[in-house]
C-alpha positions as CSV (number, residue, x, y, z in Angstrom):
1,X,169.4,119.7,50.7
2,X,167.6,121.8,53.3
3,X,169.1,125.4,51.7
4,X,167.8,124.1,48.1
5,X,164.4,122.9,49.7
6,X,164.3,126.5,51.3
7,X,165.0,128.2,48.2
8,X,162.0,126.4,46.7
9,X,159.6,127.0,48.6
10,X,160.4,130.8,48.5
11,X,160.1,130.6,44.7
12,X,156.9,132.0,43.5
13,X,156.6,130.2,40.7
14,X,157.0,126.8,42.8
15,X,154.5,127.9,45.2
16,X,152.4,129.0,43.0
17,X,152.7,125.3,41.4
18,X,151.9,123.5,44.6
19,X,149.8,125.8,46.8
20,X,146.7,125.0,45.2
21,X,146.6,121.2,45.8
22,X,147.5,121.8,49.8
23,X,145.0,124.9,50.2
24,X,142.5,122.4,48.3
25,X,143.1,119.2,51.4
26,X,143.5,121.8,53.8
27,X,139.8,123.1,53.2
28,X,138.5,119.7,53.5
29,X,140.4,118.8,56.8
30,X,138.7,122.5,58.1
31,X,135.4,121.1,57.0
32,X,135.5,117.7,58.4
33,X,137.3,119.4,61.7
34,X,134.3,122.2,61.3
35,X,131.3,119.8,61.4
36,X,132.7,117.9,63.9
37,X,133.9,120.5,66.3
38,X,130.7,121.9,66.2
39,X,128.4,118.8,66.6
40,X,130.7,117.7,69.9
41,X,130.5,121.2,71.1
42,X,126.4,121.6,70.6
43,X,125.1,118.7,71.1
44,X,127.2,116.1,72.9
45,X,128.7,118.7,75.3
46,X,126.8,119.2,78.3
47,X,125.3,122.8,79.4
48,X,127.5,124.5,81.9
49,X,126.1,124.8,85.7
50,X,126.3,128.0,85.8
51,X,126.1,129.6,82.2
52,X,123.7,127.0,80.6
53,X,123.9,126.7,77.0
54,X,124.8,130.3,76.8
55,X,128.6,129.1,77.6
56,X,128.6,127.0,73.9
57,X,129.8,130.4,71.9
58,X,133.2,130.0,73.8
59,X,133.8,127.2,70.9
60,X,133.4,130.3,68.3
61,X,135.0,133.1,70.1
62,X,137.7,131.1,72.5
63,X,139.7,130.2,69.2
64,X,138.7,133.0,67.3
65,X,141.0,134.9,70.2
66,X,143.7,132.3,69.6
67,X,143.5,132.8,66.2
68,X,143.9,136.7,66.4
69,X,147.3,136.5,68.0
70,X,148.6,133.3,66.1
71,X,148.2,135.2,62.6
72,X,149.2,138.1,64.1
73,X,152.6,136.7,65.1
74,X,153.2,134.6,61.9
75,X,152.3,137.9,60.1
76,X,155.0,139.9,61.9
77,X,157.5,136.8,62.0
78,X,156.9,137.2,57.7
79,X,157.0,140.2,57.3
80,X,160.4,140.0,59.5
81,X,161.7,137.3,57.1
82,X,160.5,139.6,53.9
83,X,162.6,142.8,55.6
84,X,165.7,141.2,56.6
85,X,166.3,138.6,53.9
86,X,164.2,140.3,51.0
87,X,162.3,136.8,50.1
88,X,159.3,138.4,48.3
89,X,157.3,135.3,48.8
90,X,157.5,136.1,53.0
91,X,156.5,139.5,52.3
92,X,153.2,137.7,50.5
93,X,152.2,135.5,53.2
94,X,152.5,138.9,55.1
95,X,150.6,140.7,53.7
96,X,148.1,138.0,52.9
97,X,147.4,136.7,56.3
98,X,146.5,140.8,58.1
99,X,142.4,140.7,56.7
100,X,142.4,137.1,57.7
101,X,143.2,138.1,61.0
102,X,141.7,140.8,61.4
103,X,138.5,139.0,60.5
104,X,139.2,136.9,63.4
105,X,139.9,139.4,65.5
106,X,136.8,141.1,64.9
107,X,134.9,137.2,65.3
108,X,136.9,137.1,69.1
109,X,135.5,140.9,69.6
110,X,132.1,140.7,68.2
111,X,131.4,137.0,70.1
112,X,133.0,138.1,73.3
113,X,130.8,140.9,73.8
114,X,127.4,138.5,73.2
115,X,129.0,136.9,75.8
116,X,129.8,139.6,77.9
117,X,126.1,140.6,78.1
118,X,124.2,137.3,79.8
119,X,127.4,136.7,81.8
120,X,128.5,140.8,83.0
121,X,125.4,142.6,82.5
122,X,127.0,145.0,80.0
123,X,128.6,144.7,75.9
124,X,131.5,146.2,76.9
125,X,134.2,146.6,79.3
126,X,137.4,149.1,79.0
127,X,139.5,146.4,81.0
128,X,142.9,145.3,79.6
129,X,142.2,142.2,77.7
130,X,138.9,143.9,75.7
131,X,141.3,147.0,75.2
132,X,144.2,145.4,74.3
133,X,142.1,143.3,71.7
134,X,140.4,146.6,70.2
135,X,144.3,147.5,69.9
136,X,145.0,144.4,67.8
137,X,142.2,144.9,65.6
138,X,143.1,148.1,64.7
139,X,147.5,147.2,63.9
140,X,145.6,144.9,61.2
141,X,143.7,147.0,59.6
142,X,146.7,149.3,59.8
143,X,149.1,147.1,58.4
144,X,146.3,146.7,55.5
145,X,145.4,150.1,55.1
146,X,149.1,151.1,54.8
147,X,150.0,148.4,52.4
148,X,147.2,149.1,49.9
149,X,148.7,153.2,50.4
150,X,151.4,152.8,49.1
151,X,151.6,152.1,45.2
152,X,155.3,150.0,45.2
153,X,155.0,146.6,46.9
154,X,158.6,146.3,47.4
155,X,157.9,149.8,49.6
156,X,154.7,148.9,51.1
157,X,156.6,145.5,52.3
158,X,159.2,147.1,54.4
159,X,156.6,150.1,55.4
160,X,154.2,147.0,57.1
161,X,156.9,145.4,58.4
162,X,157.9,147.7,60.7
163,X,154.8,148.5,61.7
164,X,153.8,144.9,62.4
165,X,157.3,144.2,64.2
166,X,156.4,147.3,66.5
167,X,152.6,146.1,67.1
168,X,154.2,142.5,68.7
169,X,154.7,143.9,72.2
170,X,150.6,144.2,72.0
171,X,150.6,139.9,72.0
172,X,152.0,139.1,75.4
173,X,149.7,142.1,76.6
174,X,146.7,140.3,75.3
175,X,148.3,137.1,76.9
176,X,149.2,138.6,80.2
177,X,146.2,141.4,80.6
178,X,143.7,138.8,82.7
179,X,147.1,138.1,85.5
180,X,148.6,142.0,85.6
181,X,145.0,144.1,86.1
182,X,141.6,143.3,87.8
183,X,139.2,142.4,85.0
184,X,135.9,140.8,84.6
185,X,137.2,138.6,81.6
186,X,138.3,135.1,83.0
187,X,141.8,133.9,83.7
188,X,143.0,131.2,81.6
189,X,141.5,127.5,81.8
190,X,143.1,125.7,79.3
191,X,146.7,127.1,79.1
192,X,147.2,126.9,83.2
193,X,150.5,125.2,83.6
194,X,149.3,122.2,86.0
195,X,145.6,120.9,84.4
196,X,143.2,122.5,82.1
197,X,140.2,123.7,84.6
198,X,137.7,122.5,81.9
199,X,135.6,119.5,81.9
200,X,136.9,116.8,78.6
201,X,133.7,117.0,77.3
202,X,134.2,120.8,76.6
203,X,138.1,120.9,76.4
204,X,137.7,118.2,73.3
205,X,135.5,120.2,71.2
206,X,136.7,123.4,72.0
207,X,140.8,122.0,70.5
208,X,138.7,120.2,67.5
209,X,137.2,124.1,66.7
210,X,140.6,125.5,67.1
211,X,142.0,123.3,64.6
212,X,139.3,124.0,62.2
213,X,140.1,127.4,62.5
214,X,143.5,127.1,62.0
215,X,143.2,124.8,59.1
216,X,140.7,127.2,57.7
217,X,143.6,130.0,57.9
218,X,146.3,127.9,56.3
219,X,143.7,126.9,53.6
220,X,142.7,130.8,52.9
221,X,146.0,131.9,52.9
222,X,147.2,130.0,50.7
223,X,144.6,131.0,48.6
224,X,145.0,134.5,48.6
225,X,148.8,134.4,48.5
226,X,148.7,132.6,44.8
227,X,146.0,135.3,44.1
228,X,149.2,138.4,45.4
229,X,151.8,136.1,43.7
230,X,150.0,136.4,40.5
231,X,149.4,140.4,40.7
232,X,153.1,141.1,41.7
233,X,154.5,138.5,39.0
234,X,151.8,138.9,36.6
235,X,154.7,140.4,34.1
236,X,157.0,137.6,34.8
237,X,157.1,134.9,31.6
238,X,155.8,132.1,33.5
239,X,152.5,134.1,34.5
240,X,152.1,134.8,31.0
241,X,152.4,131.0,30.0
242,X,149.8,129.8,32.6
243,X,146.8,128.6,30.8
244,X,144.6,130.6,33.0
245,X,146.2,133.4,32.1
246,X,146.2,133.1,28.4
């Protein structure tokens, strides 16, 4: 049951059949999480004693960061899948999810340093969790550049496999960069192990946005994926006898 459920979902033509409908109920959870997330984080939350109001763009860039290493893993855990196993649809969700997080990546980048420059005086730092970001930015765009180099899909697969599977070690560096070096970004407040060290009435909207944005990603993906699935399979027959295709 589970093998033949498996087997389905890896089908292109299935998931080409039912993708639409979940990326369709997945955009309207990211919008209903979106509108709330940010009304609870702008107006209800109070202003920070120290930061003011100028603390509210953590609900933008704090899981805009999260986001940039959750793709990045599922991308490389995919793309694993897609090299080992040769499912083509792993390959696709691969390849489909890099601009999307790279887009987030460059959200966590761009936000953190109008953050950086009220709270640290400067726009940038070279300390290891800005560095180690840059870093992630740029295995995206080189798993995207790479895969739109090279002409065969089947190739350019197993080419951005490899390099995504080599780019992991850069996660837990991300992770770990605010414990192992001196740095001006802050240490972790919601991950500690013993208790969040952020008030409810910021912790709440700030998991509400997260979830928006990680809605938003499945929704995308999904979305772009059908687009891939029809490009590599557009000679297959049952391309040819979609109605939108005729």
């Amino acid at each position: 049951m589970i093998v033949r459920l498996f087997h389905q979902l890896s089908s292109p033509r299935y998931f080409y059949a039912i993708s639409d409908r979940f990326a369709l109920w997945l955009g309207v959870a990211c919008a209903l999480s979106l509108i709330i997330g940010l009304y609870l984080g702008l107006v209800v939350a109070p202003a920070d004693y120290q930061q003011g109001d100028s603390y509210r763009i953590i609900f933008i860039h704090v899981p805009s960061a999260w986001m940039s290493l959750f793709i990045y893993v599922v991308m490389a855990i995919s793309a694993a899948i897609g090299l080992i196993w040769r499912i083509k649809l792993a390959e696709i969700m691969a390849i489909s999810s890099a601009p999307i997080g790279a887009s987030f990546t460059f959200l966590a980048l761009a936000t953190g340093s109008l953050w950086g420059k009220p709270m640290w005086g400067t726009w940038w730092v070279w300390d290891g969790r800005l560095t180690s970001e840059l870093i992630l930015l740029f295995l995206y765009l080189g798993v995207i550049s790479l895969h739109n180099a090279i002409e065969d899909k089947r190739t350019a697969a197993r080419a951005v496999a490899i390099l995504a599977l080599v780019g992991v070690v850069n996660i837990p560096i991300i992770h770990y960069s605010v414990e192992w070096w001196n740095t001006l970004h802050q240490g972790p407040t919601v991950t500690k192990f013993d208790a969040p060290s952020i008030h409810l009435s910021m912790l709440i909207p700030l998991l509400v946005m997260a979830l928006a944005f990680k809605l938003y990603y499945a929704a995308v993906v999904l979305l772009r994926a059908r687009c891939e699935v029809l490009e590599r399979e557009r000679n297959s027959r049952w391309v040819r006898e979609l109605p939108e295709v005729q």
